[in-house]
N, C-alpha and C positions, 0 to 999 in steps of 0.2 A: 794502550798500545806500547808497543816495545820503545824502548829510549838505548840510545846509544850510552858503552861504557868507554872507557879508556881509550882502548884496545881499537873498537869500532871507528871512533873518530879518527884516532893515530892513522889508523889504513885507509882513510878516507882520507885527510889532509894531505899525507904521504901519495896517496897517488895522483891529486891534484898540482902537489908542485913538479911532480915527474911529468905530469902531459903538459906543465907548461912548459918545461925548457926542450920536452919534443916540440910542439909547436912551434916553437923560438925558433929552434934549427930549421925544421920546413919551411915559417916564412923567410930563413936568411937563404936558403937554397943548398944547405949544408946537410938535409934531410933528404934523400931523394923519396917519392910518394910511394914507390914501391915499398919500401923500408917501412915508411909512414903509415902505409895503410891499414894493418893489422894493428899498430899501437892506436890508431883513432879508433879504428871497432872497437876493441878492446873497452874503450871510454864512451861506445855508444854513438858516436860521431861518423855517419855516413854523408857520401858525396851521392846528392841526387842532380835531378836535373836541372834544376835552377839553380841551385846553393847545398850547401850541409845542412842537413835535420839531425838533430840531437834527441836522442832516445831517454829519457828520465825512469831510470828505476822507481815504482811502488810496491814493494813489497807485501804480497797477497792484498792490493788496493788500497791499504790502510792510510790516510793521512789526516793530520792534525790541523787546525787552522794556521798557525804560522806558516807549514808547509804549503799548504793552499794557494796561501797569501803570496808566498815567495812565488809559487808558481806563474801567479798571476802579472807581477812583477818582473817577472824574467819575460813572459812574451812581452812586455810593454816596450823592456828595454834594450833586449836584443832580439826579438823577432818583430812582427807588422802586425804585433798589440793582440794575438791569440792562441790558443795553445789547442793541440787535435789530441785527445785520451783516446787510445788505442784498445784493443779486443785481449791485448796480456795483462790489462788493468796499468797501464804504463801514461806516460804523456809525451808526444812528439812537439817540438816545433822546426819547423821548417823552412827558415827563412837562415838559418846559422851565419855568421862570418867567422870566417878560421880562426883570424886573430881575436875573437871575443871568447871561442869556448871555454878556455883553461879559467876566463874570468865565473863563467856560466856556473862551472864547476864548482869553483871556490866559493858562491851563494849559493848553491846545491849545499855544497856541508856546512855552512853556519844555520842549516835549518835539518842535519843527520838524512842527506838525503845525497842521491849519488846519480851515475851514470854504467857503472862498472857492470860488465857481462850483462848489459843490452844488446849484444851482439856477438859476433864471432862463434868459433864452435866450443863452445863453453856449456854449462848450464845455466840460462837463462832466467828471467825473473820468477819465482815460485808463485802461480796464482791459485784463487783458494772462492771457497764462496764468498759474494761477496755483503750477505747476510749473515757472517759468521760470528758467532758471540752476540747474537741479539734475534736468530731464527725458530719460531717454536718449534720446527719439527727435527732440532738436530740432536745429535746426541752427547757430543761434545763440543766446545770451542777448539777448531782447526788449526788457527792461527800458531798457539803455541810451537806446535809440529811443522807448520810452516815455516817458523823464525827459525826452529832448529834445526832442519834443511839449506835456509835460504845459509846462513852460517858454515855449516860445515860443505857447502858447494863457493863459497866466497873464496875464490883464489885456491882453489883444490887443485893441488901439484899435477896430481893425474890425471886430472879431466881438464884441463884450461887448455888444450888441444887434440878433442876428441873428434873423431872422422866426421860429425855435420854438430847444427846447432841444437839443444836440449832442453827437451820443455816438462815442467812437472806439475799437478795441480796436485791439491789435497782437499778433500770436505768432509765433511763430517753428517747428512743425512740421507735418506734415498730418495731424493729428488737432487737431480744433479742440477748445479745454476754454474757450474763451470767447463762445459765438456770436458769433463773431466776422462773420458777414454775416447776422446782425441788427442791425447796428450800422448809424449813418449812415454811416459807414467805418469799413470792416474792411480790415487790412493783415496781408496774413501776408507775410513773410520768405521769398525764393525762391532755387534758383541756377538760373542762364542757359547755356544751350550751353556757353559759352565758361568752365562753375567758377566765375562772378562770384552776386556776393551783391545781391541787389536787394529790392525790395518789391514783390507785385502788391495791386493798391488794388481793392476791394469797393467801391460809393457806391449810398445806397438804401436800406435794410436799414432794416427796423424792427417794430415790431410794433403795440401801441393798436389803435385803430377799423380799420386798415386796415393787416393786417400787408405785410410783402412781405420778398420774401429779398434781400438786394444784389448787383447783377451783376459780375461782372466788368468795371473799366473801365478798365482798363492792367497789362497781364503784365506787365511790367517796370519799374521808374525806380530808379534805381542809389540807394545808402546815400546818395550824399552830397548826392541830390538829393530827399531824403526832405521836407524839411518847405517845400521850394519848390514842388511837386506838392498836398504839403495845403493849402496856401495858394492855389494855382490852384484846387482841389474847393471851398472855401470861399468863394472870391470870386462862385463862377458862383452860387453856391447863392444868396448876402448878394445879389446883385442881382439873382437874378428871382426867388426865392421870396417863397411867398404870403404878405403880412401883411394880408392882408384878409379871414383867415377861419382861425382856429386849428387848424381841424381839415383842413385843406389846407396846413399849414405847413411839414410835415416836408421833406428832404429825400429823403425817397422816392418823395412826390407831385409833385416837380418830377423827378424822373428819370424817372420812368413817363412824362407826361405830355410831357415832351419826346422821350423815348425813352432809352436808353442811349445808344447810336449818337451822338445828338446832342448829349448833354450831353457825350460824351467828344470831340468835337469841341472843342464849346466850353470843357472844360479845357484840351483841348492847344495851344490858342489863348492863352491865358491865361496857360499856363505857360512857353510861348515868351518870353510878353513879364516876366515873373516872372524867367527866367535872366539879360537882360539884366541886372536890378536889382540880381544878388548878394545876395539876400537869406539863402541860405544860412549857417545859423551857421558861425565860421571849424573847421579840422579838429581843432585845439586844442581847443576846448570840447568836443567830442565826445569828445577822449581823458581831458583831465579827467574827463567824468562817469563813463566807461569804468569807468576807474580806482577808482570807487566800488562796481563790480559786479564786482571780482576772485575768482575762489572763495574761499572761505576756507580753511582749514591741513587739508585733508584729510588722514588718515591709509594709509597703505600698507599693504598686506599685510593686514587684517580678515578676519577670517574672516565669512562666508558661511553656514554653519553656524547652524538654528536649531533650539532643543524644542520640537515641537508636540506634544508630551504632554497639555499643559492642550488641549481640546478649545475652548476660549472662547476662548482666545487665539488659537489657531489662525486658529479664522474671523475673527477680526479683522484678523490678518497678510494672510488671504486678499483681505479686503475693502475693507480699509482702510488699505493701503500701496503705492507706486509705484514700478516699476523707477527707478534712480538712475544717471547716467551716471558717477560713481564705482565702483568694485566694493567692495562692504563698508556701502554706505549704502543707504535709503530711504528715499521719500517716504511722511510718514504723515499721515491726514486725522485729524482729531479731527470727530465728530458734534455736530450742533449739534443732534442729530433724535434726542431720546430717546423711547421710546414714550410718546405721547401727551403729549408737550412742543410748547411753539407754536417752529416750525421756526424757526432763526435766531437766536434769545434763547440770551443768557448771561447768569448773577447775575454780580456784581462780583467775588463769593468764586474764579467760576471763570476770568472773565477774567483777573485777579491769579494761578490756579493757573496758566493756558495762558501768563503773560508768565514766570512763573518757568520753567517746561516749557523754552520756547522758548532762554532762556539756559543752561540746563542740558543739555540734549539735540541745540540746531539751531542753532548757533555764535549765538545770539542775533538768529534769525531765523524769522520766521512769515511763514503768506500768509491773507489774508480771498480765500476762492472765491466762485465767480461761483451756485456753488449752496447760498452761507449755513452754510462750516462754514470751519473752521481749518485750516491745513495745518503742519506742523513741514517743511519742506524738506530736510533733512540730518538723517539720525539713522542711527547706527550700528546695524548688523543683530544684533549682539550686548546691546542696551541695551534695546531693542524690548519685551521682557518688562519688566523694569522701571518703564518708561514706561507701558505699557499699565497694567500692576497700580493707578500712579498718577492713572490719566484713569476706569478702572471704581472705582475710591474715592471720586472726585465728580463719578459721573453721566456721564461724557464720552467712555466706551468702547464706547457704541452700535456696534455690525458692519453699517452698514447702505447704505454706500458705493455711489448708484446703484442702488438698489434702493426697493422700493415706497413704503417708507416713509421712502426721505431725500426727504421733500417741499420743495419752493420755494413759497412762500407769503407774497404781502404782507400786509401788516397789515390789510386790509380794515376794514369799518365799526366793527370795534371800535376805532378808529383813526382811518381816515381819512374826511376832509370831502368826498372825490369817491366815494367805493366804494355801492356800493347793495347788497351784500352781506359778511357774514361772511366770512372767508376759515379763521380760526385754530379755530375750531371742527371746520368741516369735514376740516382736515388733522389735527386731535387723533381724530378719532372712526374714519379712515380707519386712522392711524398704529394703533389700538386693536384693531379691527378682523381687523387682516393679524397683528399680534401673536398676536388671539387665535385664530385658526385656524390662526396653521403654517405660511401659504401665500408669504412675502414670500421665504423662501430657493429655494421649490421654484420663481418666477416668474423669477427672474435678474434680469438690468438692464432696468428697468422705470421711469423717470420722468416723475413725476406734477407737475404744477405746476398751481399754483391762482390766479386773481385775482379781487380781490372786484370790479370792475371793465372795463369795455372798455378804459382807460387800461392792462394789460396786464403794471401792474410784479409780478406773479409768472409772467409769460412762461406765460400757458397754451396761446397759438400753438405752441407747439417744445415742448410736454411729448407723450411718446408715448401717454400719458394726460394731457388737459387739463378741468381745469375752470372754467367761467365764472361768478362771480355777476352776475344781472343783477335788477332790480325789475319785478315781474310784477301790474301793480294792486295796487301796495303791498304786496306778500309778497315773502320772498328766495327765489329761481328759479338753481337751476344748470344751465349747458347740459354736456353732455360732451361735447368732443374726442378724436379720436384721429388718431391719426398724427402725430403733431410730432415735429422733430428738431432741435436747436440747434448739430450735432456737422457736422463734414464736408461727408456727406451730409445738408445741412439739405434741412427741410420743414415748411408747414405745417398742422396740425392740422386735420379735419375736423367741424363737428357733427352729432351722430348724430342728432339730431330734437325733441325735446319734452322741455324740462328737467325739472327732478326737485325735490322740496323737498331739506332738509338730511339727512334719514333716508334718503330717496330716494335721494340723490345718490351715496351710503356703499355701497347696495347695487348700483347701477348701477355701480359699478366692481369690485365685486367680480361682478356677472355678467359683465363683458368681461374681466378676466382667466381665470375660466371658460374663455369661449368661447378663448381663448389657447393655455391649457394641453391643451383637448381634440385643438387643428388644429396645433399645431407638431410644425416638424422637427425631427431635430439639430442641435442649435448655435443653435438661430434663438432672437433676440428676439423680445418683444413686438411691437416695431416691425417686424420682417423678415416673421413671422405675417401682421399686419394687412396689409401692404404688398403679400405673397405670395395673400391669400384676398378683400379687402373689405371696405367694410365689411356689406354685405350678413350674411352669420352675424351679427353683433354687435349690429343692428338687431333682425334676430328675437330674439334673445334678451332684449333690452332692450325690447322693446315688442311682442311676440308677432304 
């Protein structure tokens, strides 16, 4: 994984002793908050409703054990001992005190780790697969191209106040594990007639008040002309998108409303004149960073061979692990979705277990997913039992991998200053629910995403089960979606009609899974069902 040089830490210490003597000023009252408020985004530092939460950059989810550790360490010592991994592959806590952050920060970079452009209209944290460099079906490792994004968007003169906030993903194979065009750009990794390796660019994507999928808007632009391309999409956007109206800011409301067609005109106009300039980083820095994403010491010959005798374990292997393009290894998820746990939370005690795990089992390497749980990358298929025995010891061997109850779920009103509804309730009571009837294994891949919110950060547009909190004359009102997809075949989500209260809402997904179980084929999902029948059946069932 990439390791900070000179330069990286410079700008990291540098801008830690800058927010402390901001802070300084704010608590002597020599700041006034208006002033203040954009330098705290800026560092990732939001006022919610009980206190500050502080937004921790992971860059495309990569982290190290020290970084783990420190993570785990910082909720003990300035939050209430837990830390919430978020859906950008990031980690929130939420308990902040003013006067601690600048500290928060300063043990943020003694382990190359940050807060910067977690927030604000900036470009945001680059997320990426979160199987990358260890997926058998990819074609390349993403990550590189991610680091050299995340870099050249690091404090970028031109864009550090662009009309809304900006999100980017990268992958590298054709199963997408990143909604990847939900994104304002999405890039996946391609080859060309001619064997060559390129990028096709997604622009558009997003979800909030007004979802939209992102179109395709250039099959091809060669490796090396990857971030002179993002800087053409960029530039079109910084000069004619809306800042006269927040909710028409995005970058998907200037592609619609220009068209595709015509925004990709006017990129490829832009990036014409962008080649002249050489902006291009030289081939050297890209081999540099390369070089940081080497495999590590895999081993030869492993056997393959596992005991599924324990029947628990078993399903866990089933559920909760990833073909590896090694032979002898796989990918394992650790859950972050224990039944009737609020989705995404870890104590300190287990962040500290998953940083030890990660050194011990994954050459000292983890990933934060896009769906709020852990990954160990590399783990030998022989240790697997092992490993498992020690993740069901504290709570973390949940089986539940894509299934009903690995919920995505933001913090909602319990939480947050924009949500008009609960979010973490309704996913504890669902999670409860499916537990206690039986039904979550016999429903297969089934994801459910929740937001307290139209701001949409638990993505319930792309859940094949979505649900919406919204405020109903001052009561919490959930609508239910279906059909979403974040994968591939993206799609999204429709509502079925007249929301439901919190009890309501519990039962209304358990009558569409019902209706699921009664009309499916062989092989079919949830999503293939509904896709396949309507939502007609789902309706009558849901409101007679």
């Amino acid at each position: 994984m990439y390791k900070y040089d000179q330069y990286d830490q410079a700008m990291v210490d540098a801008r830690v002793e800058e927010f402390r003597d901001q802070t300084r000023r704010r608590l002597e009252g020599t700041l006034a908050e208006e002033h203040f408020r954009p330098l705290r985004l800026q560092n990732g530092l939001y006022l919610q409703l009980h206190a500050y939460m502080l937004r921790v950059a992971v860059p495309y989810g990569t982290l190290n054990s020290a970084q783990m550790h420190a993570l785990g360490d910082i909720a003990d010592k300035y939050d209430r001992g837990y830390g919430h991994f978020t859906t950008r592959q990031n980690i929130q806590y939420n308990w902040i005190k003013l006067e601690d952050a600048p500290d928060i920060l300063a043990d943020l970079a003694k382990v190359e780790m940050h807060a910067i452009q977690t927030s604000g209209n900036c470009i945001r944290n680059i997320s990426s697969d979160h199987y990358a460099g260890a997926a058998a079906d990819e074609l390349i490792d993403p990550r590189p191209y991610a680091e050299l994004l995340r870099q050249w968007s690091s404090f970028h003169p031109e864009f550090l106040a662009l009309p809304r906030k900006f999100k980017i993903a990268v992958i590298a194979s054709e199963t997408d594990r990143a909604a990847m065009r939900l994104h304002d750009i999405g890039i996946r990794m391609v080859k060309n007639d001619a064997g060559e390796i390129g990028c096709a660019f997604y622009v558009g994507g997003g979800m909030g008040r007004t979802p939209m999928i992102g179109p395709l808007i250039r099959d091809f632009v060669p490796l090396d002309q990857l971030i002179t391309y993002s800087e053409a999409c960029l530039r079109v956007y910084n000069r004619y998108g809306r800042r006269d109206n927040k909710y028409k800011a995005r970058i998907k409301i200037l592609v619609h409303e220009l068209g595709a067609d015509e925004y990709a005109r006017q990129v490829e106009e832009e990036f014409a004149l962008l080649l002249d300039q050489g902006i291009e980083p030289p081939l050297a820095e890209l081999e540099r960073i390369k070089a940081y994403f080497a495999d590590p010491d895999f081993k030869s010959g492993l056997t393959e061979e596992l005991d599924r005798s324990d029947p628990d374990f078993a399903l866990w292997v089933d559920r909760n692990t990833h073909a590896h393009k090694v032979p002898g290894y796989v990918s394992a998820t650790i859950s972050l979705k224990p039944t009737g746990g609020i989705p995404g939370d870890a104590s300190a005690d287990q962040i500290r277990l998953m940083a030890a795990l990660t050194r011990e089992y994954s050459f000292d390497e983890c990933r934060v997913t896009h769906a709020q749980n852990i990954v160990l990358p590399h783990v030998e298929i022989g240790r697997l039992h092992e490993l498992w025995s020690k993740l069901e010891e504290a709570g973390l061997g949940t089986p539940n991998l894509d299934q009903i109850d690995d919920i995505i779920a933001c913090p909602g009103l319990d939480y947050c200053s924009l949500a008009n509804a609960r979010s973490i309730p309704v996913a504890q009571k669902i999670s409860e629910r499916f537990a206690a009837n039986g039904k979550a294994g016999e429903l297969g891949q089934l994801k459910l995403k929740i937001s307290g919110c139209i701001n949409a950060c638990g993505h319930h547009h792309a859940g094949h089960i979505g649900i919406l909190g919204v405020d109903r004359k001052g009561k919490e009102n959930y609508q239910l979606l279906l059909g979403g997809c974040e994968a591939e075949d993206t799609s999204l989500g429709k509502i079925t009609g007249p929301g439901f209260d919190e009890d309501g809402i519990v039962d209304a997904v358990e009558k569409a899974t019902d209706v699921y179980l009664s009309n499916r084929e062989d092989g079919e999902r949830f999503l293939d069902t509904y896709r396949r029948i309507g939502m007609d059946p789902f309706k009558e069932a849901l409101y007679g």
